[in-house]
N, C-alpha and C positions, 0 to 999 in steps of 0.2 A: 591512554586517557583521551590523546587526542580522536581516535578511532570512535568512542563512545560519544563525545562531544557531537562529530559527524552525522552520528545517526541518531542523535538527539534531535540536530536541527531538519536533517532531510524528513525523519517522522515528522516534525511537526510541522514542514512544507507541506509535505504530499498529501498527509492528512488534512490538514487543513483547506487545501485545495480540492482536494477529493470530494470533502463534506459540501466546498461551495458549488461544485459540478453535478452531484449527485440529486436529483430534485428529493423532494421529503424533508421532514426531519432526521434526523439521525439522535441527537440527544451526544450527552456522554459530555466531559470536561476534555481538558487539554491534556490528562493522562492515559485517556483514551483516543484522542486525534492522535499521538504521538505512536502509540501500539497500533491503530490502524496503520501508518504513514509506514513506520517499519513491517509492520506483514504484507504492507503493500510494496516494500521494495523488493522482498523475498519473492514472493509470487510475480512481480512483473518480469526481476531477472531472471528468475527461471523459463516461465515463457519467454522472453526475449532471446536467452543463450539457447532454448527447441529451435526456434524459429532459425534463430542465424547460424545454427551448427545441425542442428539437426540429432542432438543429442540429448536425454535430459538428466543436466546437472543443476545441483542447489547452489545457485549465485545468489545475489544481492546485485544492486544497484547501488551505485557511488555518489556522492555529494557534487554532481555537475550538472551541466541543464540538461544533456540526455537522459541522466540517472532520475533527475528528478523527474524526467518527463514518463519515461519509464514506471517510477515508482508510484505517480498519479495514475497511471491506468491498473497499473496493479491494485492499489489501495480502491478505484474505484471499482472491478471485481468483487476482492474482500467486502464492500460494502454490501453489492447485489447479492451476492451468496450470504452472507450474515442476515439479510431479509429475506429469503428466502428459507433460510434455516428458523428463524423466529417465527415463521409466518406459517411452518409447517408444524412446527411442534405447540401452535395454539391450537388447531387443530384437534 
């Protein structure tokens, strides 16, 4: 329980942060900053555990200031590619 709590609140850090870093709009509520915030910890630690090991596995990031710092550039990613996917398929 406490595990889900964690990534409750780092979603809605990183996401929310992300949203503030990211020029545009973005739109969406808080159930959406939150699913951003976690596919951005997913995706930053995976890049992160490439970069520092040179291997790639499916990490996450942790509820700390690295994880979250981590987790903001991941989430900020997710965003550019979620535009970039929406912006191809109006086409």
């Amino acid at each position: 329980m406490i595990n889900i709590i964690a990534w409750l609140i780092l979603g809605l850090l990183a996401g929310a942060l992300a949203k503030a870093i990211y020029p545009g709009d973005q739109g969406g509520g808080i159930v959406s900053t939150i699913i951003l915030g976690i596919i951005g910890a997913c995706i930053g630690g995976t890049l992160f555990t490439l970069l520092r090991t040179g291997t790639l596995q499916f990490t996450a990031a942790t509820l700390s200031i690295p994880g979250l710092l981590v987790a903001i550039l991941g989430a900020v990613i997710a965003i550019y590619l979620w535009t970039l996917f929406q912006r191809s398929s109006r086409a």
